[in-house]
N, C-alpha and C positions, 0 to 999 in steps of 0.2 A: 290688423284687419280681421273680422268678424268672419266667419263663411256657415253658415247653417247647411246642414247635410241631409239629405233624402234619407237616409237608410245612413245607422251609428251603432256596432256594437264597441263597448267600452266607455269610461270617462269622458265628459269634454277634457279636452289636451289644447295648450299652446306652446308655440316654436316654431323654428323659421322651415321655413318650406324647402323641400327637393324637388325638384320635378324632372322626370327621367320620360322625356316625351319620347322614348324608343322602348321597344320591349323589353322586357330582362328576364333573362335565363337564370334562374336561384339554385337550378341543379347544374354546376358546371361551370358556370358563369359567373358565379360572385365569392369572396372570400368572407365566412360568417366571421373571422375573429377580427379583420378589420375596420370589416361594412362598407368597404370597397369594390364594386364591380370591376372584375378579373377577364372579364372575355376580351381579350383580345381583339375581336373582331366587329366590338362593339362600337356605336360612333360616342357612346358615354364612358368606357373603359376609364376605370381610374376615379371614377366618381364616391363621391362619400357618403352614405347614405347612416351613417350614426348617429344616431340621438336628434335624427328631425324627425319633419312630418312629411313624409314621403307620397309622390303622387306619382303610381306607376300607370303609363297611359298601357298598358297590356302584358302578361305574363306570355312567355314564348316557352316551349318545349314539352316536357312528357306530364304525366300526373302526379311525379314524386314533388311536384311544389310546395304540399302540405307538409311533405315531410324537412322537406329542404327551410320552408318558412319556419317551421316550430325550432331547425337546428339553431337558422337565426335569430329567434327571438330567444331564446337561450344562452345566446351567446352575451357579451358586455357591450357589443355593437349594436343591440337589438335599435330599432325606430320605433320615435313616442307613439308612430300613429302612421298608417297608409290610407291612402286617398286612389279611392278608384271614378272615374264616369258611369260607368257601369257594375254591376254588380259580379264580382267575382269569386265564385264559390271558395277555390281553393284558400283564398284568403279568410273569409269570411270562419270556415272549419280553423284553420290553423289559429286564428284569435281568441275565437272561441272555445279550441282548448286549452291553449299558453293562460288564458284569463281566469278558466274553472280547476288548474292545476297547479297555480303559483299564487304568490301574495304578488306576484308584478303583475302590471296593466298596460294591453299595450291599445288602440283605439284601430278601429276600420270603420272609413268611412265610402259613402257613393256622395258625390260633390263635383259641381261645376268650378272647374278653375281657369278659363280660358285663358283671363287674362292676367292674371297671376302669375310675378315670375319667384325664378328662384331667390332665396336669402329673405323674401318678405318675410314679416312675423306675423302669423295668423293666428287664432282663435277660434278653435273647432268644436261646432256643438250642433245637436239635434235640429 
């Protein structure tokens, strides 16, 4: 499935879709060398987020997100590509420098996915 995007930095990327319709904590909350969400408390705990194209419906907690993002995209569990509704800064910084500091690529995008579930294989472009 095709999905064109408002607002793309990075590559077009395809792969099967996450979708983490709950917020997630990256400081605190998730494991970078799995790419498994670790919160406990979460109602997605346990989730895989490796090697897709991940669609976070909101980040939740401090401003070390950047920091936390660039640990995971660093990591071997990094994701081809995140998918926001809206425009999310922190992300946006963290791709933009994982992309100007490495030969890896990773994609953000702003994109309607209502009805899109998880495991589809989409194709993400401008």
């Amino acid at each position: 499935m095709q999905i064109n995007s408002k607002y793309m930095i990075g590559p077009s990327v395809s792969g099967q879709l996450q979708r983490c319709d709950e917020p997630i904590s990256f400081w605190g909350g998730f494991d970078f060398e799995t790419g498994r969400i670790n919160d406990l408390n979460s109602p997605i705990h346990d989730l895989l987020l490796s090697d897709r194209i991940v669609f976070v419906s909101a980040l939740k907690g401090s401003t070390a997100a950047p920091g936390a993002l660039l640990e995971w995209f660093n990591a071997s569990s990094r994701p081809r590509a995140i998918i926001t509704q809206c425009f999310e800064p922190a992300i946006a910084i963290s791709v933009n420098l994982f992309n100007a500091v490495t030969e890896l690529q990773i994609t953000y995008a702003v994109a309607e996915l209502d009805t899109i579930q998880s495991d589809t294989e989409i194709e993400l472009n401008v």
